[in-house]
N, C-alpha and C positions, 0 to 999 in steps of 0.2 A: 714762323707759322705756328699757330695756337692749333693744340691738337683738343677736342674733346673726346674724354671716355667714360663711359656709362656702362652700368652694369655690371654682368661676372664677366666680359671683355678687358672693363676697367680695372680686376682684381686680378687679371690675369698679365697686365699691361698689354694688353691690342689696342691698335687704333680702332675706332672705327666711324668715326666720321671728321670731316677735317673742317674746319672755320678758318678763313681764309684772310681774318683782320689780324695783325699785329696784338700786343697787350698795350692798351689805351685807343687804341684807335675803332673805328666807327666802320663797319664793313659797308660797301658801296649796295644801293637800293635800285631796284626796274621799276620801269610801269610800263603797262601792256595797254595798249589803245588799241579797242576793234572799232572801225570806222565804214562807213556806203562807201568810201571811195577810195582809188587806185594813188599808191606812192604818196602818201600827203607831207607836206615838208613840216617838221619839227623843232619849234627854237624852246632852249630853255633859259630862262632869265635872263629873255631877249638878245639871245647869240643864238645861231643857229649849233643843233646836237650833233656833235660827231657819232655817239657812240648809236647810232641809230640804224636798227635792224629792221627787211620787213621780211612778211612767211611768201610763198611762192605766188598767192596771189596778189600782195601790195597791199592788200585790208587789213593785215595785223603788224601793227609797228609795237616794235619793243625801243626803248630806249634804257639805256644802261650806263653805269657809273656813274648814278648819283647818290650825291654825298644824301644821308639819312636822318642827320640830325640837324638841317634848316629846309625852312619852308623853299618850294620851287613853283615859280609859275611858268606854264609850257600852255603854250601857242600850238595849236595841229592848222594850217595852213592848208587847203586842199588843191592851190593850186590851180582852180577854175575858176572866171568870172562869175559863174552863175551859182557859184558858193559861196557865202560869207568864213570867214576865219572863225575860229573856236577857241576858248579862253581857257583853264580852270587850272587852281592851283593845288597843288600835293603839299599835305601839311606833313611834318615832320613825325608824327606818332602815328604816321594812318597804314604805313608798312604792313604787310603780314607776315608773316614767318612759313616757309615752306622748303620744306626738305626733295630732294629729285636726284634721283640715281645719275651720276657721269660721270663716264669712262668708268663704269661699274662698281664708285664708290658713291657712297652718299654726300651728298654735297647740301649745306643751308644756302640757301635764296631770301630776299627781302620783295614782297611785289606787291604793287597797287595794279589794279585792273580798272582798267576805266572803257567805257562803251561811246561815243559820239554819231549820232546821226545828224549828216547835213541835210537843210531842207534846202529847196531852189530859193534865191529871192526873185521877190514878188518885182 
């Protein structure tokens, strides 16, 4: 595990935040999908996503463990006839970097946030 330390922390040698990739390797990236509809299924590069969480009402899917340095195209599926499928692909530099306290340390995050509304078809 690669520690980072910054600041009079860093001169003091405290941790204080942990990055959780190896030395060479590529820390794994989310994307957050808020969508109109309940439990939509998720394939990424046309497999269906294991690593795929939703919040308690089924409109926000996370999908996590993917690798950050190749382009990913994911599919959100909703699951109903009277919905068409949803396309769109996550390019490899469009990550963002964001830091979020758990289990009361600071932890780095990599996340695309992406928004979909299904319309009916016609």
């Amino acid at each position: 595990m690669k520690t980072l330390v910054t600041g009079a922390a860093g001169q003091l040698g405290l941790e204080t935040s942990r990055v959780f990739a190896q030395d060479g390797e590529v820390s794994p990236g989310e994307v957050r999908i808020k969508t109109n509809v309940e439990y939509a299924t998720v394939s990424v590069d046309g497999e269906r996503s294991d690593g795929t969480e939703y919040d308690g009402s089924g409109k926000n899917i996370t999908v996590k463990g993917l690798e950050r340095n190749v382009d990913h195209v994911i599919v959100v599926d909703p699951g109903m006839d009277e919905y068409a499928p949803k396309e769109f692909t996550v390019k490899a530099g469009t990550y963002k970097k964001k830091r979020m306290k758990v289990d009361g340390e600071r932890t780095l995050f990599y996340i695309v946030n992406k928004t979909l509304k299904f319309k009916k078809k016609k």
